[in-house]
C-alpha positions as CSV (number, residue, x, y, z in Angstrom):
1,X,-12.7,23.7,8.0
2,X,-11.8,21.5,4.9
3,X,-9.2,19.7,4.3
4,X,-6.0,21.0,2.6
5,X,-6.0,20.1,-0.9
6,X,-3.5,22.1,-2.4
7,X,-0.6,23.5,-0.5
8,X,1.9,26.2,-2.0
9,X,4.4,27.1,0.2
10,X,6.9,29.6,0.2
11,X,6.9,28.9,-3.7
12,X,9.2,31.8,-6.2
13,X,9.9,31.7,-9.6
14,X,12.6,33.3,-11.1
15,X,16.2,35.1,-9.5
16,X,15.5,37.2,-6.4
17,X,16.6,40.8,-8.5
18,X,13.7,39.6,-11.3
19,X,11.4,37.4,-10.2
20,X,9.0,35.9,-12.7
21,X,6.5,35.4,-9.6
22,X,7.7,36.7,-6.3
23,X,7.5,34.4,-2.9
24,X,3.9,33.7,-1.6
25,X,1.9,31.0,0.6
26,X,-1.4,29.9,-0.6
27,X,-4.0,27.1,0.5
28,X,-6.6,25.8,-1.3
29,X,-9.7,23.5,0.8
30,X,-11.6,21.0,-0.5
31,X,-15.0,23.0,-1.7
32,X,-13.5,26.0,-2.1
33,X,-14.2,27.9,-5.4
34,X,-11.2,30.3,-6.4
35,X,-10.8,32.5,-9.0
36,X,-7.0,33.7,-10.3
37,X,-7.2,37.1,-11.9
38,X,-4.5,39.4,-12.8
39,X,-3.4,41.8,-15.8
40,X,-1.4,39.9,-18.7
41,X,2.8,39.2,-17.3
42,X,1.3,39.2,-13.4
43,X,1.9,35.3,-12.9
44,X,-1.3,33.6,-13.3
45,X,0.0,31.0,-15.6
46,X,3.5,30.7,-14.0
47,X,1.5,30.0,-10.9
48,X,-0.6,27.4,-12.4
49,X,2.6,25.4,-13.4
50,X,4.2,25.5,-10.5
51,X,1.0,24.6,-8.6
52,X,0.9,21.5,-11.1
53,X,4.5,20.6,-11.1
54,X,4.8,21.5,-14.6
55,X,7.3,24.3,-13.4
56,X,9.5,23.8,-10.6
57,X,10.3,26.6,-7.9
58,X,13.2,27.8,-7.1
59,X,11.6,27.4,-3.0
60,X,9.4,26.2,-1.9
61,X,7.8,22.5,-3.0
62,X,3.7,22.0,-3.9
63,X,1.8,19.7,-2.0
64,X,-1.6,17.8,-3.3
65,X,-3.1,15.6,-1.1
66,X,-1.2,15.8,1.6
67,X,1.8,14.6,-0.4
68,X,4.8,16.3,-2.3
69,X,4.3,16.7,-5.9
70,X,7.8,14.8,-6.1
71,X,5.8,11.8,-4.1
72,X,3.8,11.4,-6.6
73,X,4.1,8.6,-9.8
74,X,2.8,10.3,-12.9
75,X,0.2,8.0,-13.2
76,X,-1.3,8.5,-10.1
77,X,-1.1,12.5,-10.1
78,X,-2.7,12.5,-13.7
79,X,-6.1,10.6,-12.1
80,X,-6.5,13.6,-10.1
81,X,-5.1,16.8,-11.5
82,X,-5.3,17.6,-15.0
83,X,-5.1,21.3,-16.9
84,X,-5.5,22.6,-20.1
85,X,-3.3,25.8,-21.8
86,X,-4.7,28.9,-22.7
87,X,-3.8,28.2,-26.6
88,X,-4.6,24.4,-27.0
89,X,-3.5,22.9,-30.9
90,X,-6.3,21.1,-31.3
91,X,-6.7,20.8,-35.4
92,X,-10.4,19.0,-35.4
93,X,-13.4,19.6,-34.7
94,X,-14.2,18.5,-30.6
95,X,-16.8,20.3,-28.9
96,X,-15.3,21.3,-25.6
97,X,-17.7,18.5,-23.6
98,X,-15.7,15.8,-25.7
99,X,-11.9,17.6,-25.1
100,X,-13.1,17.4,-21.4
101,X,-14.5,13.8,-21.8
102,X,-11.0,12.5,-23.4
């Protein structure tokens, strides 16, 4: 098998009585095509962040690489992970080939 490229553990968003996104274990492996569906308020975009750092859990800590999110510099996450929003402000006209290419 793969490598472990993405490791949420035990991750939870959210107090335990009303939990944004409820406690779950996921791994993702290198090659592995995934796709995230759900209806609209299920936790696919809460996930996302907290799979990205963007969010922090309330347990639970990502790992990419091998490493802790919190391991990482900025610098040298954003040469490897990178996401862009549902609703993205942009106000001139990119193709999406040249948003991806910036």
């Amino acid at each position: 098998m793969a490598d472990t490229i993405l490791n949420l553990p035990n991750l939870s968003l959210g107090p335990a009585n009303k939990p944004r996104l409820a406690p779950l274990n996921l791994e993702f492996y290198g090659g592995q095509l995934v796709a995230l569906l759900g209806t609209n308020g299920a936790g696919k975009s809460s996930l996302l962040k907290l799979a990205s750092g963007e969010l922090r859990s309330d347990a639970g800590e990502p790992s990419f690489g091998g490493r802790r999110l919190s391991q990482w510099l900025p610098v040298e996450l954003a040469r490897h992970l990178a996401s862009l929003g549902q609703q993205s402000p942009l106000n001139f006209p990119y193709t999406a080939r040249e948003v991806v290419e910036l």
